[in-house]
C-alpha positions as CSV (number, residue, x, y, z in Angstrom):
1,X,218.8,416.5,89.6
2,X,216.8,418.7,91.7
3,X,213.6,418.2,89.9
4,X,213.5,414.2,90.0
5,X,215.8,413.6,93.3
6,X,215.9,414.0,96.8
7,X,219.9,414.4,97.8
8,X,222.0,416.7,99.6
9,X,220.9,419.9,98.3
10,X,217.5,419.9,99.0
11,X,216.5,416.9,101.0
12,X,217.2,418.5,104.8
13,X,218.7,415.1,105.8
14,X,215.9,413.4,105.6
15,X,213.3,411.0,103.1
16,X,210.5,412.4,101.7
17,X,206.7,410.4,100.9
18,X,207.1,409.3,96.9
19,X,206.2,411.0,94.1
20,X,206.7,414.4,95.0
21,X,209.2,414.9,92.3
22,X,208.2,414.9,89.0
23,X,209.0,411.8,86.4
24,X,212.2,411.0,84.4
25,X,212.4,410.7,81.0
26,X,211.3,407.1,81.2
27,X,208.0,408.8,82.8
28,X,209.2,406.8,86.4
29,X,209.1,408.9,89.5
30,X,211.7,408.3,92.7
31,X,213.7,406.3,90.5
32,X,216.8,408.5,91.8
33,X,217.4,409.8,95.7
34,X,215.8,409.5,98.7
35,X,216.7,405.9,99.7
36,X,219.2,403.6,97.4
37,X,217.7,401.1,95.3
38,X,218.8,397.4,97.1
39,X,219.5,395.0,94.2
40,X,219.6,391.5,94.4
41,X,222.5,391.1,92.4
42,X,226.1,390.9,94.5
43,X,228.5,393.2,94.6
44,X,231.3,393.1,91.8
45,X,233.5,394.2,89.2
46,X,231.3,395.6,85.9
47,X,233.8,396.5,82.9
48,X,233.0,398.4,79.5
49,X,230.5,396.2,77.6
50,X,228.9,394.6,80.3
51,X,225.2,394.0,79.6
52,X,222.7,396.7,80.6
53,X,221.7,395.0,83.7
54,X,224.4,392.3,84.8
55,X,223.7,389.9,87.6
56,X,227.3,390.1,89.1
57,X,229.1,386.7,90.6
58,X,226.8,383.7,92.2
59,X,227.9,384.8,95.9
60,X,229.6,387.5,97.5
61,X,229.5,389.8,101.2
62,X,228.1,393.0,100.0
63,X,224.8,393.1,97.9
64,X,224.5,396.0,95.1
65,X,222.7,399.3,95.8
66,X,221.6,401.9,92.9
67,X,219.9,405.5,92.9
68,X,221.7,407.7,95.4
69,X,220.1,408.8,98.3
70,X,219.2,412.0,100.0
71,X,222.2,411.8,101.8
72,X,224.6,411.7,98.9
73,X,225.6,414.1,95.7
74,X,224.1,414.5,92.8
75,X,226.7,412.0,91.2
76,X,226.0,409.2,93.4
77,X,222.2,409.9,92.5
78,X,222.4,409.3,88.8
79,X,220.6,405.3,87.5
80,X,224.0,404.2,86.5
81,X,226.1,404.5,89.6
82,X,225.8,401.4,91.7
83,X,227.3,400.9,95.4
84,X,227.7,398.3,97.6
85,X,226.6,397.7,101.4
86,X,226.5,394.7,104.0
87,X,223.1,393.1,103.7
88,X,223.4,392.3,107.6
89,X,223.8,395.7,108.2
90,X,221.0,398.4,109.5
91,X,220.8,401.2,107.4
92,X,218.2,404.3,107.3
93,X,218.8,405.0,103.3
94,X,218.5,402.1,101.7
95,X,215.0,401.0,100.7
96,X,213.9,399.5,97.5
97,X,211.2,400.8,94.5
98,X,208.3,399.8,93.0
99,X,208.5,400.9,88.8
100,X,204.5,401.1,87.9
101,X,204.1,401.8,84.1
């Protein structure tokens, strides 16, 4: 995790500019840590055999958030754990990111 993701461990509590890491497997960089990933989507239930990137109900209170951030453990930091916040709350790591191929 260390190598693509700033978290906990290595991140002094802080961000960090993109694209100091080096790029997953799907050659993206900053795709996990740092800041979470707002989505979108609202925040709901997902059970086994959901879609790869479900949309979640039409309305909701909390909006989803992906990635981790470099407040949280390596766990929280991996592409397939989502989260959810207040989207009328002020928070310093949540963000969003731009995917360049």
């Amino acid at each position: 995790m260390g190598d693509v993701a700033w978290y906990s461990v290595n991140a002094l509590s802080a961000t960090h500019p993109v694209g100091e890491k080096i790029a997953n497997a799907l050659d993206l960089k900053d795709m996990s840590g740092n800041v979470w990933e707002c989505c979108w989507d609202w925040y709901g239930s997902v059970s086994l055999g959901t879609p790869t990137d479900p949309v979640g109900p039409g309305l909701g209170a909390f909006r989803v958030i992906r990635g981790g951030s470099w407040s949280d453990h390596a766990a929280n930091c991996a592409v397939f754990y989502r989260n959810n916040y207040d989207p009328l709350g002020g928070y310093g790591i949540i963000g969003f990111r731009v995917a360049c191929p």
